[in-house]
C-alpha positions in Angstrom: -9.1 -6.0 7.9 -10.9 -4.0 10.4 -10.4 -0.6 8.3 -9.9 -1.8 4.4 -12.6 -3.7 2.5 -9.9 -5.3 0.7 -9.7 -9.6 1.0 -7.8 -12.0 -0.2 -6.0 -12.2 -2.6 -6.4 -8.4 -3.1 -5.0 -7.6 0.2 -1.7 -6.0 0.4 -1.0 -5.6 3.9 -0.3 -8.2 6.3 0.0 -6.4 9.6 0.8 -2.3 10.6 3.6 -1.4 13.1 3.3 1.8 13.6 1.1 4.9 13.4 2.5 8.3 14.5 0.9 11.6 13.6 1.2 12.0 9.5 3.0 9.1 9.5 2.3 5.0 9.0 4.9 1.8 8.6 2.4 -1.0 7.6 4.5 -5.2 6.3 3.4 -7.4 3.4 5.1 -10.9 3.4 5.5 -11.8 0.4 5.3 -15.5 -0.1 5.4 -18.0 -3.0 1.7 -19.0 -2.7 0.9 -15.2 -3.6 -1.8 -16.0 -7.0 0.2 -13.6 -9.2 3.8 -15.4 -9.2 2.3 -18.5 -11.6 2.3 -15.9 -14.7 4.8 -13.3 -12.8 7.1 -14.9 -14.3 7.4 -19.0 -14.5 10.6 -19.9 -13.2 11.4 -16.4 -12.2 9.1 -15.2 -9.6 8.8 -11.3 -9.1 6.2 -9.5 -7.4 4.3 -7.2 -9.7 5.0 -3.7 -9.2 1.4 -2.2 -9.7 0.6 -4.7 -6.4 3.4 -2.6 -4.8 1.8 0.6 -5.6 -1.7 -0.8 -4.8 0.0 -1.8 -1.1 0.8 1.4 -0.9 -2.4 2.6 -1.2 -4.3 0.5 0.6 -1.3 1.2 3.7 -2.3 5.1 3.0 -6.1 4.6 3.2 -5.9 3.2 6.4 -3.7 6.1 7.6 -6.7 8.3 6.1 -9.5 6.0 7.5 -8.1 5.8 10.8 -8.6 9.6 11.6 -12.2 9.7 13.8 -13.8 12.0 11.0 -13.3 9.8 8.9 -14.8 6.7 10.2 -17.5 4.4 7.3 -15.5 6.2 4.6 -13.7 3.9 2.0 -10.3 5.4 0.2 -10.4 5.0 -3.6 -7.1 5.3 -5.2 -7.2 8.3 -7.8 -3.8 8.9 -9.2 0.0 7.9 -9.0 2.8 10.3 -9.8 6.6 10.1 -9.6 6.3 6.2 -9.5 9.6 4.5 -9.5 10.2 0.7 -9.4 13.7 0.4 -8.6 14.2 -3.7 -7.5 12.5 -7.1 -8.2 10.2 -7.7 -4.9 10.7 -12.0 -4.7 8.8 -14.8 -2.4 10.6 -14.6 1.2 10.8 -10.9 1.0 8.9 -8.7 3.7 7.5 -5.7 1.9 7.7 -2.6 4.3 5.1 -0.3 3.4 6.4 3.3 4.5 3.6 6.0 3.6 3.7 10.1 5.1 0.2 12.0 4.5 1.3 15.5 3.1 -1.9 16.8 1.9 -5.4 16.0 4.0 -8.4 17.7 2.9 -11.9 16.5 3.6 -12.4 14.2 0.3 -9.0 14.1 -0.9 -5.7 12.8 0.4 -1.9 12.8 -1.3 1.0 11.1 0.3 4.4 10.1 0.0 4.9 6.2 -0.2 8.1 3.7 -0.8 8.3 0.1 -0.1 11.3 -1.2 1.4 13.1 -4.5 1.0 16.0 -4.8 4.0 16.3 -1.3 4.0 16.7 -0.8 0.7 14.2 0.9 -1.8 12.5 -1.2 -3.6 9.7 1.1 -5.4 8.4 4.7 -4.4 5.2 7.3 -5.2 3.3 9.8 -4.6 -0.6 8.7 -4.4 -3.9 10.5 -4.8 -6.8 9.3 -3.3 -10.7 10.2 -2.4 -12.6 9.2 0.3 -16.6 9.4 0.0 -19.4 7.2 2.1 -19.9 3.8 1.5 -23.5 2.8 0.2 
């Protein structure tokens, strides 16, 4: 919350565990009192997968936002390509948010992102973002 300006219940990460070089591992726990799960679907609760993507953007930015040059800047998310939802994300699953930086340039970052349920794939992308001055 110190880095995004995102609140609840636009938030998508709950907590990062690790920052290394090009490289960030950020959870979401995904509960049953998430706002989306009373439409998402009545009786069979699934966690959207544009939230997924939007987790991994928002785990991206703060990778981005976290380098000193970088500091007042706000990430806005530009593009998604190769997405692939590959399994339902459900309440009592932790979302881990795994995101490598591949292309850094002053007002423009891409990266490779998947979420991961126990290990296992859940959905994957490659984001597109800009970062410009807050006003």
């Amino acid at each position: 919350m110190q880095i995004l300006p995102h609140r609840y219940p636009f938030l998508m990460v709950d907590r990062v565990t690790r920052i290394e070089g090009n490289k960030i591992t950020a959870e979401k726990n995904v509960t049953i009192n998430e706002p989306f799960f009373k439409g998402h679907f009545p009786g069979h609760p699934v966690m959207p997968g544009v939230l997924q993507l939007e987790a991994m953007a928002q785990v991206a930015g703060i990778l981005m936002l976290k380098q000193a040059d970088n500091a007042g800047k706000i990430a806005y998310f530009m593009a998604a390509d190769k997405v692939k939802w590959r399994k339902p994300v459900k309440p009592g699953d932790v979302l881990q948010i795994d995101i490598e930086l591949i292309k850094a340039r002053t007002k423009i970052g891409k990266a490779k992102a998947c979420c991961l349920v126990y290990g296992e794939i859940v959905s994957e992308a490659e984001i597109t973002f800009a970062l410009v001055d807050k006003t």
